[in-house]
C-alpha positions as a Markdown table, in Angstrom:
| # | Residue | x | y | z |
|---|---|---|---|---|
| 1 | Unk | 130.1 | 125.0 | 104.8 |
| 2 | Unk | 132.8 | 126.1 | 102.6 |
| 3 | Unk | 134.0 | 130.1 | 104.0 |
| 4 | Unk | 134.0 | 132.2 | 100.5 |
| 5 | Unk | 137.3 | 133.7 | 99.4 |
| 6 | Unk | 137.4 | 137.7 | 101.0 |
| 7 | Unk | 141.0 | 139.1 | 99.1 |
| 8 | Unk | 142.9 | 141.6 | 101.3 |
| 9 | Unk | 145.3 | 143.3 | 99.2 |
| 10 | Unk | 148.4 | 143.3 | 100.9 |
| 11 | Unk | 150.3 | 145.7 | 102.3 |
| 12 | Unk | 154.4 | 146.4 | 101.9 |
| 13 | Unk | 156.2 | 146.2 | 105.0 |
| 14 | Unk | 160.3 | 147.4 | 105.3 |
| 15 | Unk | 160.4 | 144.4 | 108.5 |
| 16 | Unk | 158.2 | 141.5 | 109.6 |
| 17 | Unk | 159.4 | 139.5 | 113.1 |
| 18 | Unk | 160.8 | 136.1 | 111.8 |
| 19 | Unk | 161.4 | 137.0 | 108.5 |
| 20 | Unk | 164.5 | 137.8 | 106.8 |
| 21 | Unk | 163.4 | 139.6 | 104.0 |
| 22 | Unk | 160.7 | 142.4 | 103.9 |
| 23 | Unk | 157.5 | 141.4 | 103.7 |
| 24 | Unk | 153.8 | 141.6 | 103.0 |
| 25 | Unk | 151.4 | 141.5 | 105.7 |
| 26 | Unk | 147.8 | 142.0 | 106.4 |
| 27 | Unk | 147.2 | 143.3 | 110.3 |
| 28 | Unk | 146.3 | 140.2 | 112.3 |
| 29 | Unk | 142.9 | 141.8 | 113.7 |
| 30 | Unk | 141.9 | 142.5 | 110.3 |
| 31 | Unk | 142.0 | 139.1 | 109.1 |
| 32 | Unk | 140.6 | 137.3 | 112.3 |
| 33 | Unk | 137.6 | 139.7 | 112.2 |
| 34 | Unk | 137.1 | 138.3 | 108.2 |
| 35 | Unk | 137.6 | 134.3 | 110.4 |
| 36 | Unk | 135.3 | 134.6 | 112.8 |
| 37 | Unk | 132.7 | 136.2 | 110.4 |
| 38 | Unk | 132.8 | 132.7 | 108.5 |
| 39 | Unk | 135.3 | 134.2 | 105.7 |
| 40 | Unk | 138.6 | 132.7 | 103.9 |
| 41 | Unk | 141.0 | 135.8 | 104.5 |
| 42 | Unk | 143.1 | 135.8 | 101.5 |
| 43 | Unk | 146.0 | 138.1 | 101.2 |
| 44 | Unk | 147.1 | 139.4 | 97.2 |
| 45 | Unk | 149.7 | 141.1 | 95.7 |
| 46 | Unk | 149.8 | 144.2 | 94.9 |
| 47 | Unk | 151.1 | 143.6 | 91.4 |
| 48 | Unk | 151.2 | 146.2 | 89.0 |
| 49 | Unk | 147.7 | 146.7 | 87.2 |
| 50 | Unk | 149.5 | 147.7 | 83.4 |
| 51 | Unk | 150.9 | 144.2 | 84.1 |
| 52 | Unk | 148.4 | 142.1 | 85.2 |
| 53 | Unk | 144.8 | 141.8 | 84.6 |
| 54 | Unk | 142.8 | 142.4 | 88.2 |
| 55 | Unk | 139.8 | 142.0 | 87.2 |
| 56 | Unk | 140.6 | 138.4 | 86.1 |
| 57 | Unk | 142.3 | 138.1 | 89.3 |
| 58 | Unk | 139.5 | 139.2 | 91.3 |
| 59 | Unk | 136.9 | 137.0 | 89.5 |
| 60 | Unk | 138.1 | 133.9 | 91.5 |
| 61 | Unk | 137.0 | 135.9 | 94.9 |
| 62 | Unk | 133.7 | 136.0 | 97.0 |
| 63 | Unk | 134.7 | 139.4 | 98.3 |
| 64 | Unk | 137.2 | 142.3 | 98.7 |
| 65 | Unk | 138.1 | 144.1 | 101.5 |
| 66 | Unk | 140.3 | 147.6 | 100.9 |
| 67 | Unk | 142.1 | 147.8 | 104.3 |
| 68 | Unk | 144.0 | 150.5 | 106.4 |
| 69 | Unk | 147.4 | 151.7 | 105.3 |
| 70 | Unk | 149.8 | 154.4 | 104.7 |
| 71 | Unk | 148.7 | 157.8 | 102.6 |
| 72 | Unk | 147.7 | 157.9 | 98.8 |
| 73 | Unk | 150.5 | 160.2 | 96.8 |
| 74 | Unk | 148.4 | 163.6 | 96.2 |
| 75 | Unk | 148.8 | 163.8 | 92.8 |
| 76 | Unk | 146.6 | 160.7 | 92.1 |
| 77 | Unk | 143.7 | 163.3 | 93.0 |
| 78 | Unk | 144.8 | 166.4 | 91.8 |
| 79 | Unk | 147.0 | 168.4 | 94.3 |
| 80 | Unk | 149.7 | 170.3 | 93.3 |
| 81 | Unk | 152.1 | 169.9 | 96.5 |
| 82 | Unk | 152.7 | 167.5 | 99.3 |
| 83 | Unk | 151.6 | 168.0 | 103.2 |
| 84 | Unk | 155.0 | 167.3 | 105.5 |
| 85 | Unk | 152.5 | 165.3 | 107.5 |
| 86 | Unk | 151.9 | 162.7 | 103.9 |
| 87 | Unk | 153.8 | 159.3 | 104.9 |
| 88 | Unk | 154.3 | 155.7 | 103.3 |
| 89 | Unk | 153.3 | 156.6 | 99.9 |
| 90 | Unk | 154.0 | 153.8 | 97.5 |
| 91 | Unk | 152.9 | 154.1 | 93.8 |
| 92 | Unk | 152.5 | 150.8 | 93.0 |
| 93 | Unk | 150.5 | 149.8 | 96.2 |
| 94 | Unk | 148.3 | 153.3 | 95.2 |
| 95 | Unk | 147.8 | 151.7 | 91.8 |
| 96 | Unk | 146.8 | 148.3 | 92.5 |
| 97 | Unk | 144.5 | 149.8 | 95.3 |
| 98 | Unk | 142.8 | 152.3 | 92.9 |
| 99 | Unk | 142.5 | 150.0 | 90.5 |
| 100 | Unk | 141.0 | 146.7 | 92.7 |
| 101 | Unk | 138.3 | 149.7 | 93.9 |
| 102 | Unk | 137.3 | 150.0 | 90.4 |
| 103 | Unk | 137.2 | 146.7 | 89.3 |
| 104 | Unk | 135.7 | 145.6 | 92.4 |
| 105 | Unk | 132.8 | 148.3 | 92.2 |
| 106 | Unk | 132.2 | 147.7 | 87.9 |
| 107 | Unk | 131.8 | 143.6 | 88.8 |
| 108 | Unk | 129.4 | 143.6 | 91.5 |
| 109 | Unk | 131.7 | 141.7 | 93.9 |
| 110 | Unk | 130.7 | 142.8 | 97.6 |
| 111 | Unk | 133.4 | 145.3 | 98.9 |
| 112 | Unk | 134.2 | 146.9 | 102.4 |
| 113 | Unk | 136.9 | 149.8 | 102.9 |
| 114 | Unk | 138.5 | 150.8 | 106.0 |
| 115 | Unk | 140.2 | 154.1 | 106.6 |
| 116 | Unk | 142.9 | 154.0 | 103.3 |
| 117 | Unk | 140.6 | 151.6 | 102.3 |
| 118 | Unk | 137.5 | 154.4 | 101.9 |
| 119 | Unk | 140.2 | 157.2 | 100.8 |
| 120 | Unk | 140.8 | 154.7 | 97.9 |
| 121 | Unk | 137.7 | 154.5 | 96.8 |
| 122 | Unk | 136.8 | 158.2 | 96.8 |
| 123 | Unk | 140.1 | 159.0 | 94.7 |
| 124 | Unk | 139.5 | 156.2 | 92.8 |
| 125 | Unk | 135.8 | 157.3 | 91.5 |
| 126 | Unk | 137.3 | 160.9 | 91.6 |
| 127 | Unk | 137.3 | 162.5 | 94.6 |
| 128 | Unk | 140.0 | 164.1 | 96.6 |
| 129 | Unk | 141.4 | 165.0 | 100.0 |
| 130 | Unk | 142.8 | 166.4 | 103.0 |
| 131 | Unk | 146.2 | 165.8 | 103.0 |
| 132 | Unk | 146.4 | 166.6 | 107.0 |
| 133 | Unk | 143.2 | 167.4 | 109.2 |
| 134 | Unk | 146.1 | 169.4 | 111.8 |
| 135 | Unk | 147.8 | 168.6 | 114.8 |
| 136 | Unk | 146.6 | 166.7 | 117.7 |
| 137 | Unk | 143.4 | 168.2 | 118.1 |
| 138 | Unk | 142.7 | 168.0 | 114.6 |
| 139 | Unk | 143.7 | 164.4 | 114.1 |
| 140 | Unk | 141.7 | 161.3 | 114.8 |
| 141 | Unk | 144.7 | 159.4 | 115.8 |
| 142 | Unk | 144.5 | 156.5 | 119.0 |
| 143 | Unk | 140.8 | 158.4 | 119.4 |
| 144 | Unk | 137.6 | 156.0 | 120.6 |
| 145 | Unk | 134.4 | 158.6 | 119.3 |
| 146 | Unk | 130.9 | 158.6 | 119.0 |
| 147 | Unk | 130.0 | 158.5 | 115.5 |
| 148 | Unk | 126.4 | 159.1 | 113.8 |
| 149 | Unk | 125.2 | 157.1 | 111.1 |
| 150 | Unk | 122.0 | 157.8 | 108.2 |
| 151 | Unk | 119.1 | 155.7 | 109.3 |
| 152 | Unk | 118.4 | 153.1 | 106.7 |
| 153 | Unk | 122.1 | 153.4 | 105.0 |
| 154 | Unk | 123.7 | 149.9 | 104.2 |
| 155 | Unk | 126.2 | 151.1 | 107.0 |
| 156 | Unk | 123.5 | 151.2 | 109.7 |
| 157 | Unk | 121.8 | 148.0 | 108.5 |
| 158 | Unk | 125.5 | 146.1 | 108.6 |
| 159 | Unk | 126.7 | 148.2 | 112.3 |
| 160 | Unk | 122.8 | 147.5 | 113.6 |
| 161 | Unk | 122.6 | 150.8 | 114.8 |
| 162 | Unk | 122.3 | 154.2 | 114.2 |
| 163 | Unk | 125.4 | 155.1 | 116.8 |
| 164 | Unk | 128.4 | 153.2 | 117.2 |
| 165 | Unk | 131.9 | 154.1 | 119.1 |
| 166 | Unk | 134.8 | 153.9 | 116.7 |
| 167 | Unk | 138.3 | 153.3 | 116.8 |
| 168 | Unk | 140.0 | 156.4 | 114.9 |
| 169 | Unk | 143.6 | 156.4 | 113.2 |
| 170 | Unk | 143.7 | 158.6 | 110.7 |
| 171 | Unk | 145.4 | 162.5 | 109.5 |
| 172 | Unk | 143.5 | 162.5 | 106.3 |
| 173 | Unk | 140.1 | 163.1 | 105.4 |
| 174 | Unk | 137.7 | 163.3 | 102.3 |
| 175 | Unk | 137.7 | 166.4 | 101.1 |
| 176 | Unk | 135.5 | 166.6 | 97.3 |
| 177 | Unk | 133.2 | 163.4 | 97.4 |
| 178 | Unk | 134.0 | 161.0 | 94.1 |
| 179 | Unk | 131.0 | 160.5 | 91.8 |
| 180 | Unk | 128.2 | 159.3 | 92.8 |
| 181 | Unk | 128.9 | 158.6 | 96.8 |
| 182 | Unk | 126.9 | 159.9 | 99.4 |
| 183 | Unk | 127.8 | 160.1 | 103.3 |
| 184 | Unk | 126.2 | 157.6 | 105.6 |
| 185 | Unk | 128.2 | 158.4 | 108.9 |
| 186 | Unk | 129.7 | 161.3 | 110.5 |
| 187 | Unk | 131.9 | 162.4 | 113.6 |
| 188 | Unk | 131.1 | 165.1 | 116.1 |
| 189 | Unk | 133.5 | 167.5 | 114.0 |
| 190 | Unk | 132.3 | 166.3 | 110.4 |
| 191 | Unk | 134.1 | 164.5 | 109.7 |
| 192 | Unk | 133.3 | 162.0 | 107.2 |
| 193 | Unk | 133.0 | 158.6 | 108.1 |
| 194 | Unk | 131.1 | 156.3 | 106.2 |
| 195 | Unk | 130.7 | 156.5 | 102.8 |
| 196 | Unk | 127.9 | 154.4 | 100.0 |
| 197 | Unk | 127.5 | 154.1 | 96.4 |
| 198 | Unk | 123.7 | 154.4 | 96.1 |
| 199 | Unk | 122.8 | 151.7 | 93.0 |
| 200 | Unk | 126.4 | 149.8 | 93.6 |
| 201 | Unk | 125.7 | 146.5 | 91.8 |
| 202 | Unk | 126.2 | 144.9 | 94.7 |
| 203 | Unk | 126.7 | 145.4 | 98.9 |
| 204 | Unk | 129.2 | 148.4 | 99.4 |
| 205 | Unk | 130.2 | 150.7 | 102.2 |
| 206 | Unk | 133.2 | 152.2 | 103.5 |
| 207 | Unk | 134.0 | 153.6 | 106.6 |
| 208 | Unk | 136.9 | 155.8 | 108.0 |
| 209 | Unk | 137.3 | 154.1 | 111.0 |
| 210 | Unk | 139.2 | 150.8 | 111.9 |
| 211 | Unk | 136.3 | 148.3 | 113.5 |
| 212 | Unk | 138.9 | 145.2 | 113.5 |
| 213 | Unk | 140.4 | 147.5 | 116.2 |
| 214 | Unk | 137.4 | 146.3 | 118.5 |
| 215 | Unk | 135.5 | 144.0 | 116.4 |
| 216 | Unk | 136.7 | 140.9 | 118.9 |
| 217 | Unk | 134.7 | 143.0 | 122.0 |
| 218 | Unk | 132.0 | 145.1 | 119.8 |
| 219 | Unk | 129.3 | 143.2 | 117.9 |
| 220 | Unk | 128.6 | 146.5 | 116.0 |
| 221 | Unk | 132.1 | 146.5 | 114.7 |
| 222 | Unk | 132.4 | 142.7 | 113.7 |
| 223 | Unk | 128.9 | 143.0 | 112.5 |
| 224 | Unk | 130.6 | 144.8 | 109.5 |
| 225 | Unk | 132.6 | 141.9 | 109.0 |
| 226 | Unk | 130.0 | 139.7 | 109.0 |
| 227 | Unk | 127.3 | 141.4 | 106.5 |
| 228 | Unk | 131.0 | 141.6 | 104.4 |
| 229 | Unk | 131.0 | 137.8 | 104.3 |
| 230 | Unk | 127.2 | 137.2 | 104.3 |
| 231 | Unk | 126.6 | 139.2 | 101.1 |
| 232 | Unk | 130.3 | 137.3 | 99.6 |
| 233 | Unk | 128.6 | 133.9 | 100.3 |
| 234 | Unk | 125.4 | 134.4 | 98.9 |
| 235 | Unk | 127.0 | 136.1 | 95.6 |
């Protein structure tokens, strides 16, 4: 059976081991979760979307997946200064990412975001958010939580439950939801951490949480990767 394509954007990286140059790398965990789901990880460039046309560029994949990554610059959804906290911002990775949401979302091609991944989406259909959710306490940084997810959501269906433990590294948060989203999972707190676009033209879900982090152990987690890859092979 051929594996349909899945495109990872990539992400920009100062060093890689055994490279000379600097580089650009999807996490490892990331992609084996889209391999053992039956999926052809394929990493793209983040090229500049003025430039290139990515919706012709994503017309050749089965799938898209928005993954983890550093913070989106605050002006992209309307804040007037910049949190100490805010790290890695990169306009051009911001741009292709926004725009690959969009273009993703408008052609029906089945998409799942992951922590940056979901913060993309939000901003990109006009939503804002939290530049820092506070210190220790406040952050969902190296954290394992419960979290609590609608009943009936695409997110339950995909996780197979209605509870699932996730693996948390994140400082930001949604703040003002983008148009037309609604919240499928929460944290303890309230935080937000699944998010749906009811009528998507096709399957769609986002969560805040990294489940490549425990996919390889967790069926709930890879479960996502697999309803990913099921819905990308039968589009």
């Amino acid at each position: 059976m051929t594996r349909p394509l899945i495109a990872i954007p990539a992400r920009f990286s100062a060093t890689a081991s055994a490279l000379r140059y600097a580089a650009e790398v999807n996490a490892r965990a990331l992609v084996e979760a889209v391999w053992r789901a039956g999926g052809e990880p394929v990493s793209i460039h983040p090229s500049d979307p003025d430039e290139a046309d990515v919706a012709a560029r994503l017309a050749r994949f089965d799938g898209v997946l928005l993954p983890g990554g550093g913070d989106i610059a605050p002006y992209r959804y309307g804040a007037t200064g910049t949190h100490d906290r805010v790290y890695d911002v990169d306009d051009l990775q911001d741009a292709f990412d926004i725009e690959v949401a969009r273009r993703a979302l408008e052609s029906g091609i089945p998409l799942l975001a992951i922590c940056r991944g979901l913060q993309v989406v939000n901003v990109a259909l006009g939503g804002s958010l939290h530049q820092d959710m506070g210190g220790p306490d406040g952050a969902h940084r190296h954290l394992l939580h419960p979290v609590t997810i609608a009943p009936g959501s695409r997110t339950a269906q995909a996780v197979g439950a209605e509870k699932a433990e996730a693996s948390c590294y994140h400082h930001q948060q949604v703040d003002r939801l983008g148009h037309g989203l609604s919240v499928t999972a929460t944290a303890v707190d309230g935080t937000i951490e699944a998010l749906e676009l009811p009528g998507a033209r096709s399957w769609f879900t986002a969560v805040q949480w990294h489940p490549e982090d425990t996919a390889h152990s967790d069926p709930a987690q890879q479960n996502l990767f697999d309803t990913l890859v099921r819905h990308a092979h039968s589009g």
